[in-house]
C-alpha positions, 0 to 999 in steps of 0.5 A: 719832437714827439719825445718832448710831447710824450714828456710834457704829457707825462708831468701834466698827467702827474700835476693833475694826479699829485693834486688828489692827495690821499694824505688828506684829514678832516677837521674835527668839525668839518662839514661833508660840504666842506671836506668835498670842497677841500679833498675833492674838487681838485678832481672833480668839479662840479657839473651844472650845479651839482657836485657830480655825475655818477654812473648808476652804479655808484649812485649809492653811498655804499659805492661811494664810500667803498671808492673813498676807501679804495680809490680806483687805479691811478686816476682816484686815489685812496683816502684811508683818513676818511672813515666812519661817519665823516664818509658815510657823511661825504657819501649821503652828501655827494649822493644828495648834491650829484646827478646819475648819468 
C-alpha cells in the first residue's frame, strides 16, 4: 500500500513539473500580460487578484529576471528563450501586478 502511495505521489508531482515548460517562446508581438498567462500560470496562480506573491527578496526585477533566467531546483525551471526586453518586460509587469509577502 504504502508503495502504491509513494508511486502516485511520484507521477503527481512530475504532472505539476512537466506543465512548467522551459522550452517556451514568445510571440513576436507578445505582451508580458500575455507571456504570464501562456508560461507562467500553470504554476503560479494568481493570489487575490494579483499575479503573485513575492518574498521581499524578489520583489525586484533584477530578481525576478535572474529566476526566469535560472530557475530554481526542481519546482521552477529555467526559461533560456526569454531574455532581453521580453524579461525585463515580464519581470516590470509581474513586479507591477504581485503583492510582497
Amino acid at each position: 500500500m504504502k508503495k502504491k502511495l509513494w508511486l502516485l505521489s511520484m507521477v503527481g508531482v512530475l504532472a505539476l513539473v512537466s506543465g512548467c515548460s522551459d522550452k517556451y517562446t514568445p510571440s513576436a508581438s507578445a505582451t508580458p500580460e500575455s507571456i504570464f498567462k501562456e508560461a507562467c500560470v500553470k504554476c503560479h496562480s494568481p493570489v487575490n487578484g494579483k499575479v503573485m506573491a513575492l518574498s521581499p527578496e524578489m520583489a525586484n526585477t533584477a530578481a525576478i529576471i535572474e529566476r526566469i533566467k535560472n530557475g530554481k531546483g526542481f519546482g521552477m525551471p529555467a526559461f533560456p528563450n526569454l531574455t532581453g526586453e521580453t524579461a525585463e518586460g515580464l519581470a516590470q509587469y509581474i513586479l507591477d501586478n504581485s503583492v510582497t509577502k
